[in-house]
N, C-alpha and C positions, 0 to 999 in steps of 0.2 A: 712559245708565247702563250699565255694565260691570260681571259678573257674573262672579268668577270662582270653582269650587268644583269640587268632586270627588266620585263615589257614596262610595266608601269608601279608607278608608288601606290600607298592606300589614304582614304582621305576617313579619319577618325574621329568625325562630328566638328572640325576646325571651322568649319564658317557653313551656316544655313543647316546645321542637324542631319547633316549627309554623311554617310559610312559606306567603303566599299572604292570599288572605282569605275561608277555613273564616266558611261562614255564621251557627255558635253563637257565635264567637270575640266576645266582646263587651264586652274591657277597650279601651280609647280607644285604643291604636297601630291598631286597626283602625276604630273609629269615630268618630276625629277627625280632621277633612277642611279643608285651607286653606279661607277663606271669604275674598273678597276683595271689595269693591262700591265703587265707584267714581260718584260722582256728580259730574256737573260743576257748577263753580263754587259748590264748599261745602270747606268745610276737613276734613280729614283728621281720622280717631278713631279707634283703640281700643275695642271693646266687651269689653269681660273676664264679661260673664255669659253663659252657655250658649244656643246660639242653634242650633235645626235646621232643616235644609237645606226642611224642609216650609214654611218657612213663608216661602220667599223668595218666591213669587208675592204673597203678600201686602203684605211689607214691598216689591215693586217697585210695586205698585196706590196702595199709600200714595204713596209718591215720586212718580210722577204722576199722583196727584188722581183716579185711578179707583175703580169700586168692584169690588170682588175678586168673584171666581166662587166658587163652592161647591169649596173647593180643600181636600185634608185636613186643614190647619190651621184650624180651627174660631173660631180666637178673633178677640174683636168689631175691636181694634185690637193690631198686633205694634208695640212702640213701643221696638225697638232699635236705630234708629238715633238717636235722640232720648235725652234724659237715663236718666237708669238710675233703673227702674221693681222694686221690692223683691216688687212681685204679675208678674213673667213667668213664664209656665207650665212645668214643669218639661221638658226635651227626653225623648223617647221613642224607643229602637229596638227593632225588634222582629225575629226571626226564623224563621216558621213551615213544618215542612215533616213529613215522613213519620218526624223524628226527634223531635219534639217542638217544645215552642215558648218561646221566649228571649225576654226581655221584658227589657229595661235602660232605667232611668230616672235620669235626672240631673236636679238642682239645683244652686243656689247654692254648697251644701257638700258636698252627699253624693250618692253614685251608687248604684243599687241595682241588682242582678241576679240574676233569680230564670229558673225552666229548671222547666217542666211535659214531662218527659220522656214518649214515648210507647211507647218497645222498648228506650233504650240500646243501638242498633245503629252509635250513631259511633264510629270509632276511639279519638278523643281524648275523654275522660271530664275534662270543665273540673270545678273546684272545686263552683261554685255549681250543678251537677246534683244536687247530697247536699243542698243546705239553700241557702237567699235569704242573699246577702252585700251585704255595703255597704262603702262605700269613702271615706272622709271627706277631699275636694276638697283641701284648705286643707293639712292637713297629709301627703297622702301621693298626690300628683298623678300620680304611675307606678302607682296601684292594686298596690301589694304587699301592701299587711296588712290583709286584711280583717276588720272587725269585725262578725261577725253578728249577735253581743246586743245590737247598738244598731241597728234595722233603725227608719229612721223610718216611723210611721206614716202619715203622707199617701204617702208613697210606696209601701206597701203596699198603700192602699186603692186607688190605681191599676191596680197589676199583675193586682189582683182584677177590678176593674173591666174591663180589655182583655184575660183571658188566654181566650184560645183553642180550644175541641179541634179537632184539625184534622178529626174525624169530619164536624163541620159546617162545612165550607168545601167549594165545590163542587168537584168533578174533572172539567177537561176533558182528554180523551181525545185522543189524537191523535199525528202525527212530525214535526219538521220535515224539511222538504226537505232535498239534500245539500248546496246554497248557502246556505242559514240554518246550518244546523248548524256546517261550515265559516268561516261569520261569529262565528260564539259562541263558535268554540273559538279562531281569531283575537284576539277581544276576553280572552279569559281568561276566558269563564263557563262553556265546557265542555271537558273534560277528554276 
């Protein structure tokens, strides 16, 4: 089995003059990633419902007949590589840090994002920092016009459900070396 995918997209000045991948940035030119999987001797498909990257240990465990480890993705069976299932769980990304915390939810139709700000210390002030926006799949798949009076409920009840204060998330202390550091800023995660 062959795996091919990526952590995240790059955003190349498409909306508000931002390049790179700003970790509140949470319309899809940044968090839609090629997914590519390859299994031998099965024919080729298409899966067009939302699929996150959490849950590929899973969907490989399925493929060969193992049983999966206690991996983020929590659900009993991922069944997208097989006929299209109308109960798949909606994808989730989230972003938490000394700035607040980003929560985007996606389904079938609609994408939600919601932003529990902690200072308003980023430069870039995104929309959905003032109020929870949604994004209706089907008809507007570049997320330009958002519709906040029509915020779905189950998707709400989620963001509730997983949001955050970063007060209680633990803080480890510490530097890295000047060959880790060097590596990270290599890779593009430190500046």
């Amino acid at each position: 089995i062959l795996v091919i995918t990526g952590d995240h997209g790059e955003v190349i000045n498409d909306r508000m003059d931002i390049h790179g991948h700003p970790r509140h940035h949470h319309y899809d030119e940044l968090l839609r990633v090629p997914l590519i999987i390859r299994v031998p001797e099965t024919d080729g498909q298409r899966i067009d419902q939302p699929v996150s990257l959490a849950w590929i240990p899973r969907v490989i465990t399925n493929l060969v007949e193992l049983t999966c480890g206690d991996f983020p993705a929590d659900y009993e069976r991922i069944s997208v590589l097989g006929e299209s299932n109308s109960s798949t769980p909606p994808v989730i990304s989230d972003s938490l840090d000394r700035h607040g915390h980003t929560i985007s939810i996606r389904n079938e139709t609609h994408k939600l994002i919601s932003h529990e700000s902690d200072n308003n210390t980023l430069k870039t002030q995104y929309p959905y920092f003032n109020d929870d926006i949604v994004f209706r799949y089907r008809t507007d798949p570049t997320e330009r016009e958002p519709q906040s009076s029509d915020l779905p409920q189950q998707l709400c009840e989620i963001v509730q459900d997983i949001a955050t204060d970063k007060q209680r998330i633990p803080n480890i202390k510490g530097t890295f070396s000047k060959q880790v550091t060097q590596q990270l800023k290599d890779l593009g995660y430190k500046m």
